[in-house]
N, C-alpha and C positions, 0 to 999 in steps of 0.2 A: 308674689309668684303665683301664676296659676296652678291651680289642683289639677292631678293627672288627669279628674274626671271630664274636666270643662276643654280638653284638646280636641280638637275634632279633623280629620280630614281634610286638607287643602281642595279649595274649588279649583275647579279648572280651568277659572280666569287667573289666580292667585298661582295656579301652576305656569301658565304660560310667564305672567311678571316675572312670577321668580326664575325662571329659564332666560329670560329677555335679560332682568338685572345680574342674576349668575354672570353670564356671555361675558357684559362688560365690566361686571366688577373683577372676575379673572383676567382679562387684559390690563384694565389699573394695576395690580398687584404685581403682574408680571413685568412692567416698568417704575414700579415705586424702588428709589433706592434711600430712605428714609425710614427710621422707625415709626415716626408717628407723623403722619402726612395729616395734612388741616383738609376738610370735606363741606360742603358748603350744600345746605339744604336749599334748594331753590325756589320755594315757595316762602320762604321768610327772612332768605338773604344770609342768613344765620350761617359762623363758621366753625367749629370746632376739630380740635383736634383728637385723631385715635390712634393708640397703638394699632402698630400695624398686626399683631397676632389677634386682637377682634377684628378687622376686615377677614383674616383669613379666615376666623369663627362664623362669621356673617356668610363668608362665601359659600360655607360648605353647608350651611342653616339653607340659603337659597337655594343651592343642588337638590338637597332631600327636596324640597318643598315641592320643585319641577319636575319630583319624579315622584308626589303625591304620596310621599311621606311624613307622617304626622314628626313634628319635632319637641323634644322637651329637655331644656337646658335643667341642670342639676348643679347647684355649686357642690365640690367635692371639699368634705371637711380631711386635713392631712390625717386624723385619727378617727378611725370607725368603731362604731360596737359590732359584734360579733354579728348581728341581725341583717347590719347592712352591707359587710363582711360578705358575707354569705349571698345574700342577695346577687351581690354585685358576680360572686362566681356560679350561681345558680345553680346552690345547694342548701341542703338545709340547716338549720341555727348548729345542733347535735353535731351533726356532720364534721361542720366547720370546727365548731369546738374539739373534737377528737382530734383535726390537723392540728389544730391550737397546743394543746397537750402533748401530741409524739413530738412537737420539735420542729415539725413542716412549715411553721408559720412563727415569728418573733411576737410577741404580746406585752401586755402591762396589766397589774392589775390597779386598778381606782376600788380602793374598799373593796369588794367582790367581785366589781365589775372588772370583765376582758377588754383590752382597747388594743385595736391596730391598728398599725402605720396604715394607710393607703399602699404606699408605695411597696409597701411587705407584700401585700395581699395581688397587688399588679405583678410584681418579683414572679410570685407563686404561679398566679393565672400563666406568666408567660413560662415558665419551667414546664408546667405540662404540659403544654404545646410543642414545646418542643420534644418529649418524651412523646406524647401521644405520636406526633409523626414522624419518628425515626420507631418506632414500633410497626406502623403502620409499613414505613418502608421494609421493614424487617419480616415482615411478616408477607408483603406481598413479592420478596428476592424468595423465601420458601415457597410458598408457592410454585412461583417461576422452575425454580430446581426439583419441583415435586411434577414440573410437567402438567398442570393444573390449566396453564394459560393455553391457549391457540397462537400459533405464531406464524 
């Protein structure tokens, strides 16, 4: 796997390709009714067969690419240390760990060490999305009733 450092910037030949093979790799998809449909590289004749959820992975790798987004696959391990934990909600180690502690977040300990699920820490991420913006709404109906907006 390449190191973050060595990503660079899609060219803008490499944008157009991947715009050009995006186009029709989304119309294959959109008539594949097969999980793992057999793809044939044409330059070696060669056939093999993919799940169809990496096509759809692929698809959406060529999107970014044509709109000159750098891309970097990450395998997700189902159990995180609190570092990556954290990372992943872009906060810091401390931080996370206090969630860890009230109760906001499920955990394990390995000898000293904190481990969470993935899927706790996703749980979590999407909870306060949804607080954040029903806050948000809450906040801009006050408003409204304080006479605050122009109408």
């Amino acid at each position: 796997m390449k190191n973050l450092e060595s990503i660079a910037r899609p060219s803008k030949e490499d944008r157009v390709l991947a715009m050009q093979s995006y186009d029709a790799l989304s119309e294959v998809l959109k008539k594949l009714d097969t999980g793992s449909p057999e793809i044939e590289i044409e330059e070696t004749k060669g056939k093999l067969r993919v799940p169809i959820s990496a096509l759809k992975l692929l698809s959406e790798i060529l999107e970014a690419i044509s709109k000159g987004k750098m891309v970097s696959i990450v395998p997700i391990a189902t159990e995180m240390t609190t570092q990556a934990a954290a990372d992943l909600l872009g906060c810091s180690r401390p931080h996370f760990v206090k969630l860890l502690e009230s109760g906001k977040v499920p955990f394990t300990k390995v000898g000293k060490h904190r481990r969470v699920m993935f899927e706790d820490v996703m749980n979590y991420k999407k909870q306060m999305k949804e607080t954040q913006k029903r806050l948000i709404i809450e906040m801009m109906a006050a408003d409204e009733e304080a006479g605050l907006y122009d109408t």
